[in-house]
C-alpha positions, 0 to 999 in steps of 0.5 A: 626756212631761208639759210643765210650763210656769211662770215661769222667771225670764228676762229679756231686753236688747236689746243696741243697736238690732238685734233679733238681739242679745238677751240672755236670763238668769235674774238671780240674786242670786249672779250679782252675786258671781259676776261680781265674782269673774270681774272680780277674775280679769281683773286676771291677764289684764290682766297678760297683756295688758301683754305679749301679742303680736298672735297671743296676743290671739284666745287671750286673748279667747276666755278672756274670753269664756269667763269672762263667759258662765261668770259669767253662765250663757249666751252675753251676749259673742255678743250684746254684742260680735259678732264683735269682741274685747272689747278693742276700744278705743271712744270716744276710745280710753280703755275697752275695748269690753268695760268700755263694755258693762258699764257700761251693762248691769250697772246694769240687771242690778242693777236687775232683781236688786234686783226679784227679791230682794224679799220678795213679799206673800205671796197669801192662799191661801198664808198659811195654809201659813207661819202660824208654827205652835202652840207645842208645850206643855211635857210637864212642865206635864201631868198623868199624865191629860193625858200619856196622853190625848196618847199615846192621841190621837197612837196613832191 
C-alpha cells in the first residue's frame, strides 16, 4: 500500500491549561452553517429542558453532545466539557458551561475559517494552468480553405 502524506487542513485548540485537552478539526466554510443549524435545534432541547426531570438530564446531555460533535466532525465535547454535562452552570450561574465554551472557542474558529476562505496567490508554476484560455474563433468568420485546413489539422 502507498502512503500519500499532504496537508489535510487540521488544526488544533487547546481547550484550558491541560495538554490532553486538544481539539483537533478541519475548519471548513460549511462548518459555521452547520453549527448555526445545531444551535437552532437546541432551542427544541431547551423547551425540554424547562420540564425535564433530574433522571431525563444524562439523556438529554448526551444528545447534545451528539449534535456538537455532528456539527463539527469529531469529538470537541470530550475535550471541552469532560466528564460534565454541558449544562453545568459556571461563573455566577447565568450561562451554561456549554455556552461559556463557545463563546471563547467560536471566535477563533471564525477566525481560522475567515484564513482559509481566502483566495491564495496562486505559485507561478500553477498560473499556466488557470490562464483563461484562447477564444475559440467563430467558424462562420472562415473560409472554406480555412474550415478544411481546421478539419484536416484536428483528423491528426
Amino acid at each position: 500500500m502507498k502512503k500519500i502524506i499532504f496537508d489535510e487542513g487540521y488544526k488544533e485548540y487547546q481547550v484550558g491549561e491541560s495538554a490532553d485537552r486538544i481539539i483537533r478539526l478541519r475548519p471548513d466554510p460549511n462548518m459555521l452553517r452547520r453549527f448555526e443549524e445545531t444551535y437552532a435545534k437546541l432551542d427544541s432541547i431547551g423547551e425540554k429542558l424547562k420540564t425535564a426531570q433530574a433522571e431525563d438530564m444524562p439523556a438529554i446531555d448526551a444528545q447534545v453532545r451528539e449534535m456538537l460533535n455532528e456539527a463539527f466532525g469529531c469529538d470537541i465535547c470530550t475535550p471541552a466539557f469532560g466528564d460534565a454535562s454541558v449544562f453545568t452552570p459556571v461563573g455566577d450561574g447565568e450561562k451554561m458551561l456549554m455556552e461559556a465554551f463557545f463563546e471563547a472557542f467560536l471566535p477563533v474558529l471564525k477566525e481560522d475559517i475567515t484564513d482559509i476562505t481566502k483566495t491564495p496567490a496562486i505559485r507561478p508554476e500553477v498560473a499556466k494552468y488557470t490562464e483563461k484560455p484562447a477564444e475559440m474563433p467563430s467558424l462562420d468568420t472562415l473560409t472554406a480553405d480555412q474550415k478544411q485546413a481546421l478539419i484536416a489539422l484536428l483528423s491528426q
